[in-house]
C-alpha positions as CSV (number, residue, x, y, z in Angstrom):
1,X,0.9,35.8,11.2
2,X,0.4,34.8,7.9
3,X,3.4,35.9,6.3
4,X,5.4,34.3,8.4
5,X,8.2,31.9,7.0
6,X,10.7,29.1,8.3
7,X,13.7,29.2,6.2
8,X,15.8,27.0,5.5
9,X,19.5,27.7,4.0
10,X,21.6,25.1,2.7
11,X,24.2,25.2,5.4
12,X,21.4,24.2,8.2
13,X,19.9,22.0,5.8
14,X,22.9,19.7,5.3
15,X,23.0,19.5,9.3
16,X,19.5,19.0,9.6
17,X,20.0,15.5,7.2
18,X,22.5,14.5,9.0
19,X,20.5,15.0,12.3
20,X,17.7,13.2,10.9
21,X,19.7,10.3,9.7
22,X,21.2,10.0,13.1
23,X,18.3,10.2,14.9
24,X,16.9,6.8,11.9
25,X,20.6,5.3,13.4
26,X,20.2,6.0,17.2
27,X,16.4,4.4,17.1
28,X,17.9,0.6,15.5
29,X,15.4,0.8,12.6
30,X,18.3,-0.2,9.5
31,X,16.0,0.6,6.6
32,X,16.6,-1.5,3.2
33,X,15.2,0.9,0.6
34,X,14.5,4.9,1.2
35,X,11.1,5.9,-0.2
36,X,11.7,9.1,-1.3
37,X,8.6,11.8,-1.8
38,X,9.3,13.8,-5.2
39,X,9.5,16.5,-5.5
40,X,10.0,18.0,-1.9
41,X,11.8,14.7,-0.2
42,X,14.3,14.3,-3.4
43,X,17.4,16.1,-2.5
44,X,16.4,15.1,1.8
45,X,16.6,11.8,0.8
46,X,20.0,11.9,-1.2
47,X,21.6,13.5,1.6
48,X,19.8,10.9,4.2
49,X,20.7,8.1,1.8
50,X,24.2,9.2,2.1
51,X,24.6,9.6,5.6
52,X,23.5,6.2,6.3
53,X,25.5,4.5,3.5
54,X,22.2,3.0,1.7
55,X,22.2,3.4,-1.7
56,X,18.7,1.9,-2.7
57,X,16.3,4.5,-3.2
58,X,12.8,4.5,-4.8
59,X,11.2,8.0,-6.3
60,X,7.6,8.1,-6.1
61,X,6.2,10.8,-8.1
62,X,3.4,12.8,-5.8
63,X,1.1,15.8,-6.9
64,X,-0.6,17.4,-4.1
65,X,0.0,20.8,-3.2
66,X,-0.3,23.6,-6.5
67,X,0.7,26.8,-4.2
68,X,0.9,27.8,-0.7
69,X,-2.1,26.8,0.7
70,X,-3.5,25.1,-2.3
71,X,-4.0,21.7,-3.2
72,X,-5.4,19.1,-5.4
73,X,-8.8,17.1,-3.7
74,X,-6.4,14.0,-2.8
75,X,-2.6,13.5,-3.2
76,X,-1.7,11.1,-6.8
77,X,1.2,9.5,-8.4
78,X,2.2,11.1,-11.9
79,X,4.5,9.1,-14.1
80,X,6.7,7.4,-14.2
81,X,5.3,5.3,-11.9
82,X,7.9,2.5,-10.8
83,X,6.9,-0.9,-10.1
84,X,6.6,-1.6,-6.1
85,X,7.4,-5.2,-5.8
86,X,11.3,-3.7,-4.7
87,X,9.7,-3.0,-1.2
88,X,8.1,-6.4,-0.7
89,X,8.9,-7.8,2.9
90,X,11.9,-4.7,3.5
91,X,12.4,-2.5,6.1
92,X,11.6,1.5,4.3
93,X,12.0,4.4,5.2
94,X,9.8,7.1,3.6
95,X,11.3,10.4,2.8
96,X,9.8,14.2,2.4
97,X,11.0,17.3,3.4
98,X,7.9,18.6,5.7
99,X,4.6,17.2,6.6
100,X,2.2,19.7,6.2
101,X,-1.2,18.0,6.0
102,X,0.6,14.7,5.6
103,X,-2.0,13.4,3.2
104,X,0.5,12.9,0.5
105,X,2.6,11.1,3.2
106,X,-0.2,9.4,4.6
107,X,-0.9,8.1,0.6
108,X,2.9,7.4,0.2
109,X,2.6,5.4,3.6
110,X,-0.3,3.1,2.7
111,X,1.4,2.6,-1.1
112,X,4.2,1.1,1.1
113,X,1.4,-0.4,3.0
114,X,0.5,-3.0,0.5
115,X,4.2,-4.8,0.6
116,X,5.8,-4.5,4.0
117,X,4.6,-3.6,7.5
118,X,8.5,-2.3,8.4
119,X,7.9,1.5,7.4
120,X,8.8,4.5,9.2
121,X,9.0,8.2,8.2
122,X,11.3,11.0,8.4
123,X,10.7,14.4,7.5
124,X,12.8,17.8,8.5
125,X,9.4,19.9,9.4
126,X,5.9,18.3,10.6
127,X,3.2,21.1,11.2
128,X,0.7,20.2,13.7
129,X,-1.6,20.2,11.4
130,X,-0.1,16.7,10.2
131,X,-3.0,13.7,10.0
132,X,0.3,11.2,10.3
133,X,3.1,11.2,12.9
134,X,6.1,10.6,11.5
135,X,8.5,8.8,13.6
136,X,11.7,11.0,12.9
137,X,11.5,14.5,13.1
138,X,14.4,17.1,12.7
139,X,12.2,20.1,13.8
140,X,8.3,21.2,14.5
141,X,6.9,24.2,13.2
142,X,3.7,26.0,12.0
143,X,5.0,27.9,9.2
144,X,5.2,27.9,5.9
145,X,8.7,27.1,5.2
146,X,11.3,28.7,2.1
147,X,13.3,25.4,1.3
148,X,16.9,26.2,-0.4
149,X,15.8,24.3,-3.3
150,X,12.8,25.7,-3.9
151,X,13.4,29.4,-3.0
152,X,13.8,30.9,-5.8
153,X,11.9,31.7,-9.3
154,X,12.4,28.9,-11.9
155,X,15.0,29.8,-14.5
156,X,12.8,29.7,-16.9
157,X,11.5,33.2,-15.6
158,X,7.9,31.6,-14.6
159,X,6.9,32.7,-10.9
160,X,8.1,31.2,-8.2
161,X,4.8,28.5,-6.9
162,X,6.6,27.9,-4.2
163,X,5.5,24.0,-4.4
């Protein structure tokens, strides 16, 4: 149906992180440096970072999706665009909130790519419709899903893009 929604409230979503970073801690992988996915994989990766006491974290600016359904021809980094050499040789751990198509994780992934071969992924939702497989998730689904953080209209009273 296409109306159909996974939502997420802030009450499940601070369980779901610490879910997620248990499952990172029960698989062995001790990741240096969380890559975090902005603007979706920001607030995950805070809460991820916290739960397993790492406090290096890189933001990587990504435009891909424009609405629900709708994206740009190929995921891109928007400024500011940090410097990479930070990752060289560690062990990362690449942060979003779902992987829908998981071309911009797929880009994100092969950014990494270029300085270490230790990368995993975690993500709260992958769709099946994922092109990557990320190696922890908190929870398949299909649908579109209502984050907490990105529920409601902006405050600036523009409509809600839901992006």
């Amino acid at each position: 149906m296409e109306n159909e929604r996974e939502v997420l409230e802030w009450d499940q979503f601070g369980e779901a992180s610490r879910a997620l970073a248990a499952q990172v801690w029960r698989s062995g992988f001790e990741p240096e440096i969380i890559v975090c996915v902005a603007r979706g994989g920001l607030i995950p990766a805070g809460a991820i970072a916290y739960a397993l006491d790492l406090k290096s974290l890189l933001v990587l600016n990504v435009e891909f999706y424009t609405g629900i359904g709708t994206t740009l021809p190929d995921p891109r980094l928007i400024d500011p665009v940090p410097a990479h050499h930070g990752l060289r040789d560690k062990r990362v751990l690449i942060v979003d909130d779902v992987a829908d198509s998981g071309r911009t994780l797929q880009f994100v992934y092969d950014i990494c790519g270029e300085y270490t071969d230790q990368i995993k992924v975690a993500v709260l939702y992958q769709k099946p419709t994922s092109v990557i497989d990320c190696d922890f998730v908190w929870k398949p689904t299909s649908e579109w899903i209502a984050f907490p953080w990105s529920s409601l209209p902006p405050v600036n009273g523009e409509s809600n893009r839901d992006n």
